[in-house]
N, C-alpha and C positions, 0 to 999 in steps of 0.2 A: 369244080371248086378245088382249091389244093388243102391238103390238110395241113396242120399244124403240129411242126414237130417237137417234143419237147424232151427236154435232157432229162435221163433216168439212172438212178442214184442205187448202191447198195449203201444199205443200214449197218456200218461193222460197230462189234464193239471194243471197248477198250483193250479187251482180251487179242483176238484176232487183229484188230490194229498193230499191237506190240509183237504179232508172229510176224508180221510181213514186212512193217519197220518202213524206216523213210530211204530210198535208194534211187539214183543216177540210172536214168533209161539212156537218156541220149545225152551228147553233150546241151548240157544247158537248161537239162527237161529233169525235174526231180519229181519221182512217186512220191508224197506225203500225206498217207492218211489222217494227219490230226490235223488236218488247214482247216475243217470243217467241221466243230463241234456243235451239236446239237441240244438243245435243251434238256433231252433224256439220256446223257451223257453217253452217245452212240455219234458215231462220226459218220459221213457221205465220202462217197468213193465212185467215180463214174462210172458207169457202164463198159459204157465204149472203150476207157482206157482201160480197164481190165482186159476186156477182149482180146485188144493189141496186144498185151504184156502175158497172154495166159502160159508163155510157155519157159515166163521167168522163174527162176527157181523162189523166190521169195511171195510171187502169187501163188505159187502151187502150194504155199503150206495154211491156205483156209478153204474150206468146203464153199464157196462162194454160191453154188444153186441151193445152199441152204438159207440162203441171207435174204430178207425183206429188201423188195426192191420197190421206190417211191419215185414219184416223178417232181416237179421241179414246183408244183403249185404246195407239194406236201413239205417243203423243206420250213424248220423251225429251228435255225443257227441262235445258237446263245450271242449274243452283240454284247460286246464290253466296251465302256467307255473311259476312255482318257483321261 
């Protein structure tokens, strides 16, 4: 059987969001931790792309193995409407 793989999320909050800030990795590719606002006013930040970027000087300003990490069944985005 194959298993199922599912995207995993850190929990940043507002705080740690505003250390790291919205920043150009590649041409065309923008880091922005606020795309993702959560009901409990904590944003999602992927996994994976962290990994990638870990040697960016702007990920290295939050303790990231300290952060609640959730997976993709857990996510509660605040939806605003029109």
């Amino acid at each position: 059987m194959g298993s199922l793989i599912m995207n995993t999320f850190y929990k940043i909050s507002k705080l740690d969001a505003n250390k790291v800030g919205s920043f150009e990795y590649e041409i065309g590719y923008e880091f922005n931790p606020f795309c993702n606002e959560q009901v409990d006013e904590t944003y999602l930040v992927w996994v994976d792309l962290v990994e990638q970027l870990k040697d960016n000087e702007n990920i290295k300003k939050v303790d990231w193995s300290q952060l609640e990490v959730i997976d993709e069944t857990q996510i509660n985005t605040k939806i605003t409407n029109i």
